[in-house]
C-alpha positions in Angstrom: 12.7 -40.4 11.8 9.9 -38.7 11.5 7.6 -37.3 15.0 4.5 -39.0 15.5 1.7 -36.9 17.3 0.3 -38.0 20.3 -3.0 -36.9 21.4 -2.0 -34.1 23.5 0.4 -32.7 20.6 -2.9 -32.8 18.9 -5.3 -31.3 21.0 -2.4 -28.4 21.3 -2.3 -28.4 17.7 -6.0 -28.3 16.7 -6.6 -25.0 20.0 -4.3 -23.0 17.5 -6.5 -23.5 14.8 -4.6 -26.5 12.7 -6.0 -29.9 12.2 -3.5 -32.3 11.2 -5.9 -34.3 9.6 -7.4 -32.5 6.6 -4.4 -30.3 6.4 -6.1 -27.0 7.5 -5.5 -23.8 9.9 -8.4 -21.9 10.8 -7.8 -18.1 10.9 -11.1 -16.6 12.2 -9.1 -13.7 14.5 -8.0 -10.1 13.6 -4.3 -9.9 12.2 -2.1 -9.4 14.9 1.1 -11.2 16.3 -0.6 -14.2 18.4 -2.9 -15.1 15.2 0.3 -14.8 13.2 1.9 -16.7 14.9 -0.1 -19.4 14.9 -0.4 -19.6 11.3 3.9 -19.5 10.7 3.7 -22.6 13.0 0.7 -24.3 11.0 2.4 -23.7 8.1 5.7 -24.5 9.4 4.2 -28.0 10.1 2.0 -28.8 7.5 4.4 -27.4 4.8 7.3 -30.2 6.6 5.2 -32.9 4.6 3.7 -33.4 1.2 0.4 -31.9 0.5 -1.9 -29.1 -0.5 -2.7 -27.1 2.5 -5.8 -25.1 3.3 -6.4 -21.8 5.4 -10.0 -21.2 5.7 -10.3 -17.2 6.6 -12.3 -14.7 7.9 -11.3 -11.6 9.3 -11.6 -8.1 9.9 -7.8 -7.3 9.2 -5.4 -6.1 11.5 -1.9 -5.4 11.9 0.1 -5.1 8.3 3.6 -6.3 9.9 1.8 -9.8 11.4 0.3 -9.9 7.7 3.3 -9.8 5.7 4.6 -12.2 7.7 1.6 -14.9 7.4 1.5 -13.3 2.9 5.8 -14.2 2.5 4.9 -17.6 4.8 2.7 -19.0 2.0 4.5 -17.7 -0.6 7.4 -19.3 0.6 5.4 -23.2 1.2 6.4 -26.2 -0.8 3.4 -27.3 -1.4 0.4 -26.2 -2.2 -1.5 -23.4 -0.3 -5.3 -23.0 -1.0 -7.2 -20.4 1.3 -10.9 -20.8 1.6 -12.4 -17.0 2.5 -15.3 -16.9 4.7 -17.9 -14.6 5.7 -15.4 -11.4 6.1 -11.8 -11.2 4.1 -11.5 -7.8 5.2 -8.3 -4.9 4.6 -5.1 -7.2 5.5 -7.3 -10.1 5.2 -7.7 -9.5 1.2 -3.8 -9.1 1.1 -3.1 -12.4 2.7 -5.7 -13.9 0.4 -3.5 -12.8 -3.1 -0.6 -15.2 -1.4 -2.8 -18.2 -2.5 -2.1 -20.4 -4.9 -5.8 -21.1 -5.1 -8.4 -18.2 -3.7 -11.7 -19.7 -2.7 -14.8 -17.3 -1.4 -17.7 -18.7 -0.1 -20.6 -17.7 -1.7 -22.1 -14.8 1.0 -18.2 -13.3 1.3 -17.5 -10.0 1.6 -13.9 -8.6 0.7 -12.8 -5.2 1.8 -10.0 -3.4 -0.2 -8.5 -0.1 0.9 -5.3 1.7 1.8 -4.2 1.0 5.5 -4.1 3.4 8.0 -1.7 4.5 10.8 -2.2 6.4 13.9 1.5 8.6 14.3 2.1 10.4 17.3 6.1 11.8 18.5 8.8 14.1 17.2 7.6 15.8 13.8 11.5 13.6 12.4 9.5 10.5 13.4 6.4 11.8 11.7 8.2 11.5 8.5 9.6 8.4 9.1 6.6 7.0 9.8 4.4 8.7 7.0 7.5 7.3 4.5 7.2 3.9 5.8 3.4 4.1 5.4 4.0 5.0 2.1 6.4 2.4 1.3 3.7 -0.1 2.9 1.5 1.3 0.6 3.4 0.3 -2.3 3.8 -2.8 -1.6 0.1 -3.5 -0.9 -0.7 -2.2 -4.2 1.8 -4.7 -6.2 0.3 -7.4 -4.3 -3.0 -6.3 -5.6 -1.9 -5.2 -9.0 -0.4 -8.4 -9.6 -3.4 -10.5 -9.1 -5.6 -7.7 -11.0 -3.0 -8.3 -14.1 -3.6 -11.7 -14.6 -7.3 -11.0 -15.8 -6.8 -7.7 -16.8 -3.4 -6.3 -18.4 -3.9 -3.1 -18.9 -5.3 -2.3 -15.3 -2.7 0.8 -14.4 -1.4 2.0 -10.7 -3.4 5.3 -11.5 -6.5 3.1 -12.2 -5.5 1.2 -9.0 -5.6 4.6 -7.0 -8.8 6.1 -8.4 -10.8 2.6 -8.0 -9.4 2.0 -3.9 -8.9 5.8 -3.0 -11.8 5.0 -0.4 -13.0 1.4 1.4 -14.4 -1.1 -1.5 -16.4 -3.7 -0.4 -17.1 -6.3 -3.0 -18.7 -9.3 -3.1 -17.3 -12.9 -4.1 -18.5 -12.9 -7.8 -17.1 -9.0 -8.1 -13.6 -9.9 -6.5 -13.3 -12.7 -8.9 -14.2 -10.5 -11.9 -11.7 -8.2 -10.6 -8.7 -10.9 -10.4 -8.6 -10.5 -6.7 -10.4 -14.4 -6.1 -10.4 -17.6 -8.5 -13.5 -19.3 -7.7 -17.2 -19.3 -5.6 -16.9 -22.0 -3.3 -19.1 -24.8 -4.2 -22.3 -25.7 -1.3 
């Protein structure tokens, strides 16, 4: 049998950014394990029944590990996941985004691309371990990004990939679209 939510379950609910009702979660934090957090458990529960689910989003980035987790989350929903970008879709923001099924930007978004960064300090073996791992983090980030960029234009190389977001690139909704990196303008 299924649960039925009383009030309080909702007001708990709707405090962690998810509203039963239209199906959304609300991530307007940086990235980091609380915000992820709530998100896996949105998910978790709006994915349990039949329907399109929407993320609306807007953030400066944040932690890559707490993204990943919220990226393979969608990925791995049942139903439909459409995230409406708002305002800012900065740096891990813009990763999570590609995860979509359907990726939205409001009309005055801005979307920031670029290579992470790490702050290393120890032993110069953990140094290397670290630097490796950033490397391998780095990889991944750019097959997420190259395999959205791919879909609207084929030929777009790794090297290109490396030249264009060597630096921060800010773009705006129409330019991340005619990148591949968004679907659609939200409609006002």
């Amino acid at each position: 049998m299924a649960k039925r939510f009383v009030r309080d379950d909702l007001d708990k609910l709707y405090d962690h950014g998810i509203d039963l009702s239209s199906r959304t979660i609300i991530l307007a934090a940086d990235i980091e394990d609380y915000s992820a957090e709530s998100v896996l458990k949105g998910l978790h529960v709006l994915d349990s029944a039949t329907g399109d689910i929407t993320i609306k989003l807007s953030t400066d980035g944040g932690d890559w590990y707490s993204g990943m987790a919220i990226h393979d989350t969608i990925l791995a929903c049942s139903n439909r996941v459409r995230i409406v970008g708002l305002g800012k879709i900065m740096s891990m923001g813009a990763v999570i985004l590609q995860a979509a099924d359907e990726r939205v930007l409001g009309p005055n978004a801005t979307m920031l691309v670029h290579y992470g960064s790490d702050w290393f300090s120890g032993h110069t073996k953990d140094l290397e371990r670290r630097a490796e791992e950033s490397k391998r983090s780095s990889a991944i980030m750019e097959d997420i990004f190259l395999k959205r960029i791919r879909e609207k234009h084929p030929l777009f190389s790794r090297e290109d990939f490396k030249t264009k977001f060597s630096f921060d690139v800010f773009m705006s909704a129409q330019e991340a679209i005619d990148l591949g990196l968004a679907d659609s303008i939200l409609e006002t």
